[in-house]
C-alpha positions as CSV (number, residue, x, y, z in Angstrom):
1,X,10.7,-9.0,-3.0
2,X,7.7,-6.3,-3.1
3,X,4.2,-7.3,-3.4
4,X,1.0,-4.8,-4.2
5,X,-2.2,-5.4,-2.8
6,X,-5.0,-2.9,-4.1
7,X,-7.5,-3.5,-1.1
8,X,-7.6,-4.2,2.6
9,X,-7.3,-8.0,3.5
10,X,-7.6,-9.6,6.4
11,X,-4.4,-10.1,8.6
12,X,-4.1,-13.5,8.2
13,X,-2.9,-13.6,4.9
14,X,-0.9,-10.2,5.8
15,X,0.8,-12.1,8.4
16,X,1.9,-14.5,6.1
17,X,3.4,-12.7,3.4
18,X,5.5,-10.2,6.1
19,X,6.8,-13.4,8.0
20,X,8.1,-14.5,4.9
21,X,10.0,-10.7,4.9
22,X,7.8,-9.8,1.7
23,X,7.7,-5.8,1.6
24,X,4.0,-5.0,1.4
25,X,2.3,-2.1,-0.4
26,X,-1.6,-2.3,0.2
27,X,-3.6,0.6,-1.1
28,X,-6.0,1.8,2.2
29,X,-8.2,4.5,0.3
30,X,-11.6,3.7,0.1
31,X,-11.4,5.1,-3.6
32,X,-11.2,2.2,-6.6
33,X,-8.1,2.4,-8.1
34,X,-8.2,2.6,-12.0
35,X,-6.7,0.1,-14.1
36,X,-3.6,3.2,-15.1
37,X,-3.2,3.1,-11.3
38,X,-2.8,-0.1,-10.7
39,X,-0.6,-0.4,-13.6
40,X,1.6,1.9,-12.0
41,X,2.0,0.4,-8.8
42,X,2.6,-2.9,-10.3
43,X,5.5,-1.7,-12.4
44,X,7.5,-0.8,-8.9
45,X,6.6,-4.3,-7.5
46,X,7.6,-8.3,-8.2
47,X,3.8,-9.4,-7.4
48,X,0.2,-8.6,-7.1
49,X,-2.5,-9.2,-4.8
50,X,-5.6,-8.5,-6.8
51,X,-8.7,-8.2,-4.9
52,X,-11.3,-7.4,-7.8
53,X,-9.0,-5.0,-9.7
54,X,-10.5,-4.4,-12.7
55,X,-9.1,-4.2,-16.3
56,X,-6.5,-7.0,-16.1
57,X,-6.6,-7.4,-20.0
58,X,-3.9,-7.8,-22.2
59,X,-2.8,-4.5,-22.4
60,X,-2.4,-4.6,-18.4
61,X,-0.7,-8.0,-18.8
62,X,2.3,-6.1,-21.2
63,X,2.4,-3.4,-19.1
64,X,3.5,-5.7,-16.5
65,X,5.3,-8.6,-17.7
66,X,7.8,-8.1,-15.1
67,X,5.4,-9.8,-12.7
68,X,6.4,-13.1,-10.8
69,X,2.8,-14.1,-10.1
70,X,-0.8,-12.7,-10.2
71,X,-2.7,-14.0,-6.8
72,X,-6.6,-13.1,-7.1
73,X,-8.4,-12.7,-4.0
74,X,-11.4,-14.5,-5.2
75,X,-12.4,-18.0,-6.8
76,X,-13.6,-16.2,-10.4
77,X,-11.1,-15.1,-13.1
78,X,-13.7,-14.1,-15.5
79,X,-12.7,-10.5,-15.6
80,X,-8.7,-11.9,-16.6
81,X,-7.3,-12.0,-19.4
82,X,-5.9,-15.7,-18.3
83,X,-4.8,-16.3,-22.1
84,X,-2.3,-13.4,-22.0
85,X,-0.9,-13.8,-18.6
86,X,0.5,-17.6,-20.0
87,X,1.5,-16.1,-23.1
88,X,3.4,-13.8,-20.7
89,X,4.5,-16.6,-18.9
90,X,2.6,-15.1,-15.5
91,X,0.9,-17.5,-13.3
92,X,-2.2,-16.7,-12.0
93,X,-3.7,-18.1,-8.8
94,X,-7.0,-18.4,-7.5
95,X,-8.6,-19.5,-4.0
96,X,-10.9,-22.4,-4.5
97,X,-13.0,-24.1,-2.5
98,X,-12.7,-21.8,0.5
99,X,-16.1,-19.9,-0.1
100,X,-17.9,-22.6,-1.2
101,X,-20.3,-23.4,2.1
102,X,-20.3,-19.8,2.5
103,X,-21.7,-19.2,-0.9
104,X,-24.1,-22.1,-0.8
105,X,-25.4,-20.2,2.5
106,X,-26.0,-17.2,0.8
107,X,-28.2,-19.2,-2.0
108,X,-30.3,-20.6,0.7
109,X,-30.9,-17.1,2.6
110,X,-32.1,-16.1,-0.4
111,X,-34.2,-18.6,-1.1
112,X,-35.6,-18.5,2.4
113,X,-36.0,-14.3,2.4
114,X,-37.3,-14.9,-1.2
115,X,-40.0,-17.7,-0.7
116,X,-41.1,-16.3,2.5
117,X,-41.2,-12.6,1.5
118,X,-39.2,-11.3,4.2
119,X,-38.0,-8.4,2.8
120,X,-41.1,-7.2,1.6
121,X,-42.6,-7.5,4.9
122,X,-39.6,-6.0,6.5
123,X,-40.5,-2.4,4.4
124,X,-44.1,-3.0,5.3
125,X,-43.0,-2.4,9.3
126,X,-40.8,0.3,8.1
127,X,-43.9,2.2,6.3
128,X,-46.0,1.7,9.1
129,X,-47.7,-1.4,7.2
130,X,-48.1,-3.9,9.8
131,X,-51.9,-3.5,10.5
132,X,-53.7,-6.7,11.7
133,X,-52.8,-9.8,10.7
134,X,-55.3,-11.9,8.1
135,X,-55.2,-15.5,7.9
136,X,-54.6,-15.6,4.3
137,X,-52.0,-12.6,3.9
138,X,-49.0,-12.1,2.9
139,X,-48.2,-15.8,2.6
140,X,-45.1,-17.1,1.5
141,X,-44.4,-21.2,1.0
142,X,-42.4,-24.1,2.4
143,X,-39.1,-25.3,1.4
144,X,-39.7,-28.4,2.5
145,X,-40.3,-31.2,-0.3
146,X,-39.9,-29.0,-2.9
147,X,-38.0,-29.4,-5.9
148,X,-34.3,-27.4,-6.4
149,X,-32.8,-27.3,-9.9
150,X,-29.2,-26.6,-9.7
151,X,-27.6,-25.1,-13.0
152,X,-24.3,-26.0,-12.6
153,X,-23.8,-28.7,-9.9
154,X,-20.3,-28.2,-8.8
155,X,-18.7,-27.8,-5.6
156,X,-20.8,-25.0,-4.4
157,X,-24.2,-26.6,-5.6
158,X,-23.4,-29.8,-4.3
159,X,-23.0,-27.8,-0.7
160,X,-26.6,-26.7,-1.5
161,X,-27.8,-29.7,-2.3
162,X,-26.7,-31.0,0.6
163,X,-28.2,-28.5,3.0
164,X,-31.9,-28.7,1.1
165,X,-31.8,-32.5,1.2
166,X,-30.7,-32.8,4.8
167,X,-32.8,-29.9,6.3
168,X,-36.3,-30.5,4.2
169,X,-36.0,-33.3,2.1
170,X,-35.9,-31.2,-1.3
171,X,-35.6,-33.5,-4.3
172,X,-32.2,-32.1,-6.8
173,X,-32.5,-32.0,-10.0
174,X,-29.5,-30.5,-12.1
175,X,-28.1,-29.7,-15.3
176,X,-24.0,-30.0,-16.3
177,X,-22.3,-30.7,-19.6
178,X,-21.2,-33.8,-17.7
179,X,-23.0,-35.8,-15.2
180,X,-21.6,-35.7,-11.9
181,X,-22.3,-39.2,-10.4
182,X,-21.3,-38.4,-7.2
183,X,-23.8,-36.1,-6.4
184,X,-26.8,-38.2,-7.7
185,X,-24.9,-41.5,-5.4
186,X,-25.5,-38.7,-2.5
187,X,-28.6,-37.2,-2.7
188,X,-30.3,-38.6,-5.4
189,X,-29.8,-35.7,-7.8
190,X,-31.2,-36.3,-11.5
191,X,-29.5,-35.2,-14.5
192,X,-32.6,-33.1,-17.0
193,X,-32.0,-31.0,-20.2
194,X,-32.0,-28.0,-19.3
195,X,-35.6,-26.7,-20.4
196,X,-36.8,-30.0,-18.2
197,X,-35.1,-29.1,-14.8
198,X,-36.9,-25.2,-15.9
199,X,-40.2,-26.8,-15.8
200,X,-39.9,-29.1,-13.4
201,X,-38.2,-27.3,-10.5
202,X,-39.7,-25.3,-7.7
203,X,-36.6,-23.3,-7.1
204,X,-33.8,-22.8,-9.8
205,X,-30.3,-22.0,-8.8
206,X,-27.6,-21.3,-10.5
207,X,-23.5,-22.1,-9.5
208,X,-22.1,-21.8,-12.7
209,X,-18.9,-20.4,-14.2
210,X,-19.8,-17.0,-16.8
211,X,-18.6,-18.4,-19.9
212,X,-19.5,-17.6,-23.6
213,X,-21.9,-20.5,-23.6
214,X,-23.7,-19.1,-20.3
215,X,-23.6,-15.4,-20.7
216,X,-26.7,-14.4,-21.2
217,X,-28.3,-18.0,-20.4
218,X,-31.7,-16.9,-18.3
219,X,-33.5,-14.6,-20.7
220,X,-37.1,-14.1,-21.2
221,X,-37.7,-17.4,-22.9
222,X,-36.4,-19.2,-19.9
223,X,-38.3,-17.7,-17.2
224,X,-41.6,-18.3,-19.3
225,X,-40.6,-22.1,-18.9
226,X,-40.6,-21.8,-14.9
227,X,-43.3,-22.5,-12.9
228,X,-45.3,-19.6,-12.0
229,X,-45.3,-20.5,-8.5
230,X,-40.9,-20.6,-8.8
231,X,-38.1,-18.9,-7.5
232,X,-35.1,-17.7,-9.4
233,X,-31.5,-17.7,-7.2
234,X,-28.3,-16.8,-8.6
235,X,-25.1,-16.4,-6.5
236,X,-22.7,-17.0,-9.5
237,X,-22.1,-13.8,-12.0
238,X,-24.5,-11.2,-13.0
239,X,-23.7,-12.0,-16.6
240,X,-25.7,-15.4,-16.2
241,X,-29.1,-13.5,-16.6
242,X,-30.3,-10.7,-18.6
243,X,-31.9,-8.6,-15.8
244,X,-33.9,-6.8,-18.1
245,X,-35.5,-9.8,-18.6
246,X,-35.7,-10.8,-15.2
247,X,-37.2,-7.2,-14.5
248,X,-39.7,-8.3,-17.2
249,X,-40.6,-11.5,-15.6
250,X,-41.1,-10.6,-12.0
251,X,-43.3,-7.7,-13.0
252,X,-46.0,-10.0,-15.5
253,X,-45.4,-12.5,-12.3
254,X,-43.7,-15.2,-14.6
255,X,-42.3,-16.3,-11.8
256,X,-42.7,-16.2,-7.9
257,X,-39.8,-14.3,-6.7
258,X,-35.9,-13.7,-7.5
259,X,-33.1,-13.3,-5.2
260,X,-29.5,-12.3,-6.6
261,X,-26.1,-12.1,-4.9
262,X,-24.9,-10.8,-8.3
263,X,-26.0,-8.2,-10.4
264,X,-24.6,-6.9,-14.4
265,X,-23.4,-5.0,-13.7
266,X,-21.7,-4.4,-10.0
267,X,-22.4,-2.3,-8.2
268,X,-26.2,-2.4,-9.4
269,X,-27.3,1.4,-9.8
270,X,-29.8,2.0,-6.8
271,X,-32.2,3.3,-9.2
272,X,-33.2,-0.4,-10.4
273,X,-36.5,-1.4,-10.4
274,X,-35.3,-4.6,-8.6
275,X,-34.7,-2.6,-5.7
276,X,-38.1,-1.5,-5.3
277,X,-40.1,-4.9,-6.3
278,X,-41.8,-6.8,-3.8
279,X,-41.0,-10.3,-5.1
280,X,-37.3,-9.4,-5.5
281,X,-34.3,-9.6,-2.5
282,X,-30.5,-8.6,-4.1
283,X,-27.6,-8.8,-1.9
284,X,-24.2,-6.7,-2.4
285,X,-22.6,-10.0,-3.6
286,X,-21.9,-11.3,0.0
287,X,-21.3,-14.9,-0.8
288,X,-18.0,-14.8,0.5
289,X,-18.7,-12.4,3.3
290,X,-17.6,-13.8,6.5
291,X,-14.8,-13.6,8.7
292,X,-13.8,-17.2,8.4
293,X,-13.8,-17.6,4.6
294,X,-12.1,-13.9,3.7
295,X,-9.2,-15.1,6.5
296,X,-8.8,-18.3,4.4
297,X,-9.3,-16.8,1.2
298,X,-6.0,-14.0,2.1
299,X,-4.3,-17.4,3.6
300,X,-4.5,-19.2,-0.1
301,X,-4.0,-15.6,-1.9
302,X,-0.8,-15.5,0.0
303,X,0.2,-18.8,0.0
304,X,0.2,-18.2,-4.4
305,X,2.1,-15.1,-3.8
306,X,5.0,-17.1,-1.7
307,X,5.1,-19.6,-4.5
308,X,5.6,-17.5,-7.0
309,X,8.2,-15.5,-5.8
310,X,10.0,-18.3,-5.4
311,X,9.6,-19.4,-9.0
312,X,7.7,-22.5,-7.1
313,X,4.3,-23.9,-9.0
314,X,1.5,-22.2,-7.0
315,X,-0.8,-24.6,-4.4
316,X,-3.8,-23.2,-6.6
317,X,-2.8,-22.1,-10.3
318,X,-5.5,-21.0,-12.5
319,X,-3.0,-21.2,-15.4
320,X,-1.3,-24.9,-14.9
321,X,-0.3,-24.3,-18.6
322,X,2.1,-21.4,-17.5
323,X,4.6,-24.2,-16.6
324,X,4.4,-26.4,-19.4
């Protein structure tokens, strides 16, 4: 059995898949490969490893119908075409709940960088900026007994949550479709409509899935409802907020400060005027970005690929349909 993996991952999922005496093809170029490419190395192979391969559509899905079992190297699927893939009768795997405290770590970096203007005051040392030190500049604010609204209080926000509560006694808000009980047994979290949790919160993050009924859900209209004095977080998908908009609001000071882990799109163009703002941090989407959570990420990644091959169900289907 012959398996193609279009990026470098870490050994430990490697390791796995060639105990198993899986042939392994991984692509080693620092180059992207296109979707035609991809395509074509598929068609030679039983599986695929995709690490944020783009253009896994419908048309890639006929083109490789041959496949056993799509693994993705990540805990999204928005960019798949999951639809098809059952139609097809490929399952697709994911690798949840690996990256979560990782992610939720990344939120609250930004938050901290964000609410204590790290960044910008990093630049002002590199232009030579420092000068002597006022009383009343430059000041950022305290974490501690504020309030955090989390859109989307799932695995990842409840991580936050935790964190924030534990460290400086924030107060949760949040906003699902469904209440999550647990959450508000555990920290206290409050369920608001969404426009409430907007007014009300000190520091909105969002750990949503990007969805049709999200795409698009931080425009203009919603950062007028934030507290001047707020901080806007999102380590989910770009897609979430319109950064125009966001652009917008930072620069008639709408809102405090923004600090992004995902951009719309990716990679952001280094001409952005979020990249030059002053109340503005974005990471290169590092949520995941540590050695611990990439090694199990390739570990669950593998483990699907395994499965698959062996016409087994996979330990972490995306698709559970695909064996109905």
């Amino acid at each position: 059995m012959k398996v193609f993996i279009n990026k470098i991952i870490p050994d430990h999922g490697l390791g796995l898949l060639k105990q198993a005496g899986v042939e392994v093809t991984m692509w080693r170029e620092p180059s992207v490969l296109t979707r035609e490419q991809a395509i074509a190395f598929c068609k030679d192979h039983d599986a695929f490893l995709s690490a944020g391969q783009a253009g896994l559509d419908e048309g890639f899905f006929r083109e490789c119908s041959h496949l056993k079992v799509v693994a993705l190297h990540s805990v999204g699927f928005d960019g798949v075409d999951i639809a098809a893939a059952t139609q097809l009768g490929i399952p697709i795997g994911n690798t949840p709940n690996v990256l979560n405290k990782a992610t939720a770590e990344t939120a609250l970096l930004l938050m901290l960088t964000v609410a204590r203007r790290a960044l910008y005051l990093h630049r002002k040392i590199k232009k030579g900026e420092w000068g002597v030190s006022q009383p009343t500049q430059d000041l950022g604010f305290d974490l501690a007994g504020k309030t955090l609204g989390i859109v989307g209080l799932g695995r990842i926000g409840a991580e936050l949550a935790r964190m924030c509560t534990q460290s400086w006694g924030m107060k949760i808000v949040y906003h699902n479709r469904t209440r999550n009980e647990e959450a508000e047994k555990e920290f206290g979290a409050t369920w608001l409509p969404f426009e409430e949790l907007l007014e009300q919160s000190d520091c909105v993050s969002v750990h949503t899935a990007l969805t049709e009924e999200t795409r698009g859900l931080f425009g203009y209209e919603q950062f007028k409802r934030m507290k001047p004095s707020a901080i806007f977080i999102n380590t989910a998908r770009g897609g979430v907020h319109r950064e125009d908009d966001l652009i917008r609001a930072l620069r008639e000071r709408l809102i405090y400060g923004a600090g992004l882990d995902v951009t719309d799109p990716e990679p952001m163009s280094p001409d952005s005027p979020l990249l030059q703002m002053d109340n503005a941090v974005v990471f290169p989407h590092i949520g995941s970005s540590t050695v611990e959570t990439r090694n199990k990420m390739s570990r669950c990644a593998a483990e699907n690929i395994l499965a698959g091959l062996k016409g087994e169900r996979l330990p972490y289907p995306v698709n559970p349909e695909v064996y109905s």
